[in-house]
C-alpha positions, 0 to 999 in steps of 0.5 A: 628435547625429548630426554628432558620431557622424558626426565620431567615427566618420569620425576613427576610421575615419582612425585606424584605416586610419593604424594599418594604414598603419603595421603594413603598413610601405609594402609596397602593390600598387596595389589596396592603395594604392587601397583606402588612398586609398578607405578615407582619402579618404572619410572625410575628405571626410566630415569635410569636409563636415560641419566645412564645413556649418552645422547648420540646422534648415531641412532637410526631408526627404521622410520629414518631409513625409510625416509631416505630411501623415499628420498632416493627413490625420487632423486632417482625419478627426477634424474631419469626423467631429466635425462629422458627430457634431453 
């Protein structure tokens, strides 16, 4: 899910910058044609990227590992104090 929003906005964004490209009609200073080249050259790295990586379900995050250690850590409390209780 999250690599198609990433595809759509990353192709809006290059539709977007064409469409000013086009409306500005090639009359650029040098910061204008730097901020062109930044506001194209993202994305379209982006959609490099994403087009060019296979999606795995490999990848873990440090978010996902702290997730799993609070996970055992309560596992592990519920389990001492099950035992106490006996």
């Amino acid at each position: 899910m999250l690599r198609i929003l990433v595809l759509v906005s990353s192709v809006i964004a290059i539709v977007v910058v064409a469409y000013l490209f086009a409306t500005h009609r090639g009359n650029f200073d040098l910061e204008d044609f730097i901020t062109l080249i930044l506001l194209v050259g993202y994305p379209s790295l982006v959609l490099f990227y994403v087009i060019t990586t296979k999606p795995t379900t490999d990848n873990v995050t440090y978010l996902d590992l702290f997730f799993e250690r609070r996970r055992l850590e309560e596992k592990a409390k519920i389990n001492k104090l099950k035992s106490d209780a006996k």
